[in-house]
N, C-alpha and C positions, 0 to 999 in steps of 0.2 A: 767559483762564480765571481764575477767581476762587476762593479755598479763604481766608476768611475767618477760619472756625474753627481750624484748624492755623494759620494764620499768625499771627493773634495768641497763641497759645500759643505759638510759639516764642519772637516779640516779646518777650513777658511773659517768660517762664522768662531770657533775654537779659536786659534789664530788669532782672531781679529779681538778677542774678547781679551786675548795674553792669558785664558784656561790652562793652554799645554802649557806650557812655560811654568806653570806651578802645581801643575799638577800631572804626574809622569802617569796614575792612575785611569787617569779622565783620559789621557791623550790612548792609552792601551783600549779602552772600551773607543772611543773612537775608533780605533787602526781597523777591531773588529767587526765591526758595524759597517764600516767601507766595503769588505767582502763578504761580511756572512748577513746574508738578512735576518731583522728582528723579526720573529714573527710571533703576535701578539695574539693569543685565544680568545678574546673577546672583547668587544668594544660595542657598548649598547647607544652607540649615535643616530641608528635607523627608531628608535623605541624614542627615544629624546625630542627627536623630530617631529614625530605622529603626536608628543605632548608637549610640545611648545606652546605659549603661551601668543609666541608673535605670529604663527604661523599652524595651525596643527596639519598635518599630513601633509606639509609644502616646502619640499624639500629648492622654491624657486623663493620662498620668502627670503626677503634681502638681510636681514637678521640670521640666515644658516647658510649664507653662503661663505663657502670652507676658503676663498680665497682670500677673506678679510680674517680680522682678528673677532673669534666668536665666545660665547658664553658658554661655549661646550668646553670640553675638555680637551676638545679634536678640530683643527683647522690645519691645512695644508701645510702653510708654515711649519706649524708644533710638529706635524709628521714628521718632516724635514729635517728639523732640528732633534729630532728624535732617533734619526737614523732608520723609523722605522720601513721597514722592507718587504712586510706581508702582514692584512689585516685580516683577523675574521671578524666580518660585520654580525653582529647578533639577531637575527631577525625574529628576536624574542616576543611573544604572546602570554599574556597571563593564565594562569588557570583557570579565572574567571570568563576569560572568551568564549567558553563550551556552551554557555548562554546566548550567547551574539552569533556561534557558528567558528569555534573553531580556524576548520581549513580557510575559511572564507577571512578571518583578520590573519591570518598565516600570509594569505597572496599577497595580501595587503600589505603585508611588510617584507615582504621580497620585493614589491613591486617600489616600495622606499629604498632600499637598498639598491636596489638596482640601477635606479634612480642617480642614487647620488654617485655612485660608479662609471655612471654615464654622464652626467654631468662635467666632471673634470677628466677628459682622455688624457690631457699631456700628466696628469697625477695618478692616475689609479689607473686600473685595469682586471678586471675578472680574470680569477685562475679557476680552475677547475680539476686540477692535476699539480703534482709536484711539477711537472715541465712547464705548464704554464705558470705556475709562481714562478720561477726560475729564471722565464723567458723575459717576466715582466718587470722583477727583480733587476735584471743584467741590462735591461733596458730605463732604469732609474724611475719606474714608478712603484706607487704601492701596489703589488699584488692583491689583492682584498678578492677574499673567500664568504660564502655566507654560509653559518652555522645556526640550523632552528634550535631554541632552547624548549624544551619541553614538547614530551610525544602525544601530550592530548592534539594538538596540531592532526593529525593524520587521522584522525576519527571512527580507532581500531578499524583500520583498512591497510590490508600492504597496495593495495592498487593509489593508494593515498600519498603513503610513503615512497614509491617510486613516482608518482608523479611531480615532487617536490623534489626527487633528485634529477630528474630531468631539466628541473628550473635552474640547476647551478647550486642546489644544497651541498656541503658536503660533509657536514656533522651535525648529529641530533642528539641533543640532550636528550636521556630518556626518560626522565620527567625532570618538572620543575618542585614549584612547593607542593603541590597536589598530590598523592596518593592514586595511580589509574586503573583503570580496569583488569592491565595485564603488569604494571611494576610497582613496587614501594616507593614512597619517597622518603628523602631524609624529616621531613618537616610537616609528616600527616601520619594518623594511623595507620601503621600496616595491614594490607588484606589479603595479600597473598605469602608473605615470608620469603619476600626476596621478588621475583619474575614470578608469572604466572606460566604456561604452558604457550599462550600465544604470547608473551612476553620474548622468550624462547625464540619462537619463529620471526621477531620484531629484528632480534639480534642477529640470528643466522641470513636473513635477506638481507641487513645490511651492510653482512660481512657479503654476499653475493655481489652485492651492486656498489661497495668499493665507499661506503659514506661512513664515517669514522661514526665508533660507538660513542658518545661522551657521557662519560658516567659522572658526572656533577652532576650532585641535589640529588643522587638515589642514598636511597638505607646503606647501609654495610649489608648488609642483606643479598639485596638486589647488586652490590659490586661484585659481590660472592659469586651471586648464579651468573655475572656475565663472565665473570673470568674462567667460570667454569665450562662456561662451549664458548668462548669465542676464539674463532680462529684466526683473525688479526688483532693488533695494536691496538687496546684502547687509548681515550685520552681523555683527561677532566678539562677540559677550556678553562674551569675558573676555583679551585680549590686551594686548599692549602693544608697544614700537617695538624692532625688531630691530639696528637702528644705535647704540642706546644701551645695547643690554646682549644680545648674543650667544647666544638660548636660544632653540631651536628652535620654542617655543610663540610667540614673537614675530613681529610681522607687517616681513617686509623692505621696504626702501623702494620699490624696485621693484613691488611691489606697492599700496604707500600712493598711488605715482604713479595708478594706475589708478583708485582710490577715485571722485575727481571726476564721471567719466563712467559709473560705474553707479550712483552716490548713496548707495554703502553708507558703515557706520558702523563706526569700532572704538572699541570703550568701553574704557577702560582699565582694567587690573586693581590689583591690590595684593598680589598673591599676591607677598612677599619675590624668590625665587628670580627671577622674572618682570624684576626689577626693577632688580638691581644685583649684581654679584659680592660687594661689603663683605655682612660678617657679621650685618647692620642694613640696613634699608630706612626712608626717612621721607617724609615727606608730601612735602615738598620731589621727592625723587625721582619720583613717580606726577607731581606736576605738571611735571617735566622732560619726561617718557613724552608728556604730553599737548599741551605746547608743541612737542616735535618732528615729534609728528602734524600739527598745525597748520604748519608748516616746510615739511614737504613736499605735503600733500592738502587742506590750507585748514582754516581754522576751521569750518566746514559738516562735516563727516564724521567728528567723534571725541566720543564719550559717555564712560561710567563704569561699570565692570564690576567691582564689589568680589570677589568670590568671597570672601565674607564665610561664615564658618559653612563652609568648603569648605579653611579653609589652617587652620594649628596657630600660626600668627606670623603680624603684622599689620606695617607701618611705622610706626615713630612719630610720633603725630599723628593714627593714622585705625584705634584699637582696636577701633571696632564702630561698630554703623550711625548712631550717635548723631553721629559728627565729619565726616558730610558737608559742613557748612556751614566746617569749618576746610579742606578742599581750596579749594571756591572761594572761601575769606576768600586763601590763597597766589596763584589767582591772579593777585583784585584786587591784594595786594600787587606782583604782576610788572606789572601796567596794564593786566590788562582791563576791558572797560567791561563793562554791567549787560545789556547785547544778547550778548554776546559768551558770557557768564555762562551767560546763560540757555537758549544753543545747548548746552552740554558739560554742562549739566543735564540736559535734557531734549527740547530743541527739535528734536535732530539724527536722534533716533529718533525722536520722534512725524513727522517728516518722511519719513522711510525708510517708518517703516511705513504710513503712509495711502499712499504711493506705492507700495506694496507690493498695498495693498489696490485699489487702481486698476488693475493691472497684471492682478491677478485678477480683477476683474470682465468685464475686456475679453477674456482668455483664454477665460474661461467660456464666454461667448459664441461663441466661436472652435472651441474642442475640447471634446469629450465627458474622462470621465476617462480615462490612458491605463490599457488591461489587459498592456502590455508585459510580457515576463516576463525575470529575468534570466538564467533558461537561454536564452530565444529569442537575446536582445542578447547579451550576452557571448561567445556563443558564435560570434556572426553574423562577429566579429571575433577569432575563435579565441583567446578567452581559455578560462580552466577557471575555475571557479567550484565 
């Protein structure tokens, strides 16, 4: 893939700064970035927006417009200088929404997203496939993807869940902090020991209809039963490694073991806490997270999940989307080569996901949608719901 435009602009702004010139590291993450797009797992700039203070839900307030310099973490420039090449916008909902309605704050933040996708055409552009990131990519804008965080969204309904993948979803958390009906979560009492039986059916339709599983925020439990029937690529949009810093959002090794043989992805996060007990997080740290991924499930299976615009503290070295090129300048500095680079860029999800999308084409063919319901399941195996 080729991005021409963006890449020499980064070059130049590099360049213009005398960076390359002292720094052989910085200039290598550059080189990469010019052809392989970043593509970043999460970025909660849609959620930021709906609670801004100058603005709420007005992605037209002059205060969020991406083409000046913002209070986000995210303005078009930083992209830019970020080299980034593919977003997934988070069109996260709390677990408290199940009060307010759910599907109904879920539109609501597609409809923000969508928004600011639309809003800037010469920057961004909706993908909806690997070929459309690709297209959009080679064409020097951000590809931006939208990914729901948490499955209380769909309101134990698959008619719910395919109707949100019709809007242009293409990864769903399958829970958040909450505990649901049919999954555990990392950060609530377990009810079921992992998936429930329609939890089950949650996963196998959206291996049918091609929308990535994202197992960030479930139990070890619930990572267990997906890997146990899914039949494409998972991916965590926003974790990191549970052996180097003890926090229940992190993915345990035990798990990372399994990585290999389903081809999923855990993109690493930056969210502080995520990251390290000390008071401080620093770039250094995220690329620890990511080499230990690498340790134990290969260099093939670990991306980059800022949750950018989603934390209130960043690590030092990675304040906003603009310093992606200083991660992979650390871990040229540890000895990785420009292949290697270019996998924990991007490489490892556009891989996930076209095998994602191969998975469902073949399913299609195979199965009609299911109409399962979660009273039938759940109850078939005497749960309550």
């Amino acid at each position: 893939m080729k991005r021409a435009t963006l890449g020499a602009f980064v070059l130049l702004a590099a360049f213009s700064t005398g960076v390359i010139a002292q720094d052989v590291h910085l200039e290598k993450a550059l080189r990469v970035l010019a052809t392989t797009p970043l593509v970043d797992g999460h970025n909660d700039l849609p959620w930021a927006i709906r609670n801004s203070e100058a603005g709420p839900h007005d992605v037209e307030a002059p205060e969020h417009d991406l083409r000046k310099e913002t209070s986000f973490h995210t303005d078009l420039e930083r992209l830019r200088a970020g080299g980034v090449g593919a977003q997934w916008w988070s069109v996260y909902i709390p677990f408290e929404a199940v009060e307010e309605g759910a599907a109904k704050v879920q539109l609501e933040q597609i409809d923000i997203a969508l928004q600011i996708i639309d809003k800037y055409p010469e920057a961004m552009e909706l993908a909806t496939s690997v070929s459309g990131l690709e297209s959009a990519f080679g064409r020097g804008r951000v590809a931006s993807m939208l990914g729901m965080e948490g499955g209380h969204a769909i309101e134990n309904s698959l008619g719910t869940l395919r109707a949100f993948y019709a809007m242009g979803v293409r990864y769903m958390t399958l829970t958040h902090n909450g505990t649901l009906d049919w999954a555990d979560s990392c950060c609530a009492l377990p009810r079921h020991g992992g998936l429930s039986e329609f939890g089950n059916e949650v996963v196998r339709e959206m291996n049918r209809m091609g929308m990535l599983v994202d197992i960030s925020h479930t139990s070890p439990e619930t990572m267990n039963d997906v890997l146990d029937i899914a039949e494409a690529p998972v991916i965590y949009s926003h974790a990191s490694a549970r052996a180097l810093h003890d926090h229940p959002r992190n993915v345990p090794d035990q798990v990372l073991r399994r990585l290999p043989e389903n081809g999923g992805v855990v993109m690493v996060t930056f969210v502080p806490s995520f990251l390290t007990s000390r008071d401080q997080a620093t770039i250094a740290d995220v690329a620890d997270h990511i080499e230990h991924i690498v340790s134990i499930a290969g260099v093939d299976f670990v991306g980059i999940g800022s949750d950018f615009d989603g934390i209130e503290s960043t690590p030092v070295g990675l304040e906003d989307v603009s310093t992606f090129p200083a991660l992979l300048a650390e871990l040229s500095r540890r000895g990785w080569s420009e292949g290697d680079m270019r996998k924990v860029a991007g490489e490892n999800l556009l891989r996930a996901w076209r095998e994602a999308e191969a998975v469902a084409r073949r399913l299609q063919r195979e199965r009609p949608p299911s109409t399962r319901t979660i009273g039938e399941l759940n109850r078939t195996i005497g749960q309550d719901y």
